[in-house]
C-alpha positions, 0 to 999 in steps of 0.5 A: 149563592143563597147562602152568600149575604148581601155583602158577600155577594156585594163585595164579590160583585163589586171586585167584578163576580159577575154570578154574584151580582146576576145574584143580587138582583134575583134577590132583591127583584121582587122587592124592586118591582114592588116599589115600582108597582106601588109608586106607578102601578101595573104599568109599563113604566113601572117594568121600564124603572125595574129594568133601568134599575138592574142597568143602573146596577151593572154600571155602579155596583162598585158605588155602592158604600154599605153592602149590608144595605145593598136591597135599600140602594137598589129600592131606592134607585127604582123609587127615583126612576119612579118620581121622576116619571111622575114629575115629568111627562116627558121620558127621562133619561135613564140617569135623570133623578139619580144621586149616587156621589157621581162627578156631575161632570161624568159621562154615562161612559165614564161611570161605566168605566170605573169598575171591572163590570165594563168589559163584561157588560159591553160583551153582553150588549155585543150580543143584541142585533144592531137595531136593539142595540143602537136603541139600548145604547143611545138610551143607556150611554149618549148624552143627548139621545135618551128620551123615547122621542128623541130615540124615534126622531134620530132612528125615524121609528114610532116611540112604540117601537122604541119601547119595544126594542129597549124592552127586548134588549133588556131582556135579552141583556140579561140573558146575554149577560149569564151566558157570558158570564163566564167567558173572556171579555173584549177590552171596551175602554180600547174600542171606544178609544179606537173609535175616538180616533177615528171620529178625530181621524175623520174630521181632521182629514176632511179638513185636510181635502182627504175625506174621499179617502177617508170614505174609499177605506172605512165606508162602503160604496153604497152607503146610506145617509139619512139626515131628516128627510134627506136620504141619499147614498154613495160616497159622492153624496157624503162627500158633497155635504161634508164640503158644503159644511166645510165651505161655510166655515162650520166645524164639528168637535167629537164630546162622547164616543160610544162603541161597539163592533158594528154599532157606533155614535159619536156625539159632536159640537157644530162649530158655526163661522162667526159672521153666521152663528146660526148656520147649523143646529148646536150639535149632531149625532152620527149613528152608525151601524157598520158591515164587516168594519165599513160604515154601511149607514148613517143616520144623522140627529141634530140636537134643537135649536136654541132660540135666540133672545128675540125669537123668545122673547116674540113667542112670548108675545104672541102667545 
């Protein structure tokens, strides 16, 4: 592999040689890491732009157009991460500040999508525990769950303990990522489409009155739902907010699916009745983590609520 050139190993990574990318970044991650600590110093916000670099790799290899430049697309990838921290005081998202020719209208998931590193990454992130997994996925491939605080409001955890699980899983990815290197790979584009169905599934049957057998087959007994300070759990809880929901005239719309075997979120549009548009939040995320294939708890994330114009416009005033 030393032997190998940058676009030896560029072109090989890019037709899906998983050896040659875990190549490429032992190669250049001195170089990586020494953008990071001259823009952000001896911090640990200058590991988090070295790690979300290397993810940032797996998903757009196959963007990269001049393998011969690839150590340059990488330090730049860091340095981008960098200013954008020091823009900001809040926590970006892991794909804020980048250009990298992407559709502005791709999701995470479809970037992912878009090269044969898909399938292998997914097996990897297989291999975290459930609680690092739903941290790195929401960090890595929702839309609107990525920042350190929004992650500890949706999982109810200190943003301590956000940073020290996307810490763990990172490291563990790239573990994770060796060891299988070399194995078969699951289809992931065929389980998100599963799951994709299911959200749809759910929906529809619970506008259809069917939603306790939707609960009898797919979630446990004793599910646990925790929704902000609501906590309850049995399908009998489930059941009555869903038709609470459903009596007012809201409805929700899937926009993004991501799935692994015990780990799911679905990311869904709350549609509120038009005599009453602020009923519900915008949107919500259902977090699930599953037990032998049956939803064994939920945790429901609500995206904020935008302030209509007079509410704004009356902050402003007292301020």
């Amino acid at each position: 592999m030393s032997e190998l050139s940058d676009t030896e190993l560029t072109r090989a990574a890019q037709s899906g040689d998983v050896t040659a990318l875990g190549g490429l970044l032992a190669r250049h991650e001195a170089g990586m890491r020494g953008v990071a600590i001259a823009l952000l110093g001896y911090t640990a916000e200058a590991d988090d732009a070295v790690q979300d670099a290397a993810v940032v790799a797996l998903r757009r290899i196959g963007d990269v157009r001049d393998p011969a430049a690839v150590g340059a697309w990488l330090r730049m990838v860091v340095r981008n991460a960098c200013r954008a921290r020091l823009r900001s005081t809040r926590d970006i998202p892991v794909a804020d500040g980048w250009d990298l020719t992407a559709s502005p209208l791709a999701t995470p998931e479809q970037l992912l999508d878009d090269h044969a590193l898909r399938d292998w990454v997914w097996q990897a992130v297989e291999q975290l525990s459930p609680p690092v997994r739903m941290v790195m996925m929401l960090r890595h491939f929702s839309l609107g769950v990525t920042s350190y605080e929004q992650i500890a409001r949706a999982l109810g955890i200190p943003v301590g303990t956000v940073r020290s699980r996307l810490n763990q899983g990172r490291a563990k990815l790239a573990e994770a990522l060796r060891a299988t290197a070399a194995s078969a790979h699951d289809d992931a584009g065929a389980l998100v489409a599963g799951s994709k169905l299911d959200a749809l599934d759910t929906l529809a049957a619970a506008e259809r009155g069917e939603f306790p057998r939707v609960l009898a087959d797919r979630w446990a007994e004793d599910v646990v739902l925790t929704a902000g300070d609501v906590r309850g759990v049995g399908h009998d809880f489930l059941l009555r907010g869903m038709e609470g929901d459903l009596a007012a005239g809201v409805r929700q719309r899937p926009v993004h699916v991501v799935a692994s075997r015990d780990v799911v979120v679905w990311e869904m549009d709350l549609l509120n009745p038009p005599d009453n548009p602020t009923h519900c939040p915008p949107g919500v995320a259902w977090l699930m983590t599953l037990d032998r294939g049956r939803v064994a708890d939920l945790r429901l994330h609500h995206a904020p609520r935008t302030p209509a114009p007079s509410e704004a416009m009356a902050a402003v005033t007292a301020n």
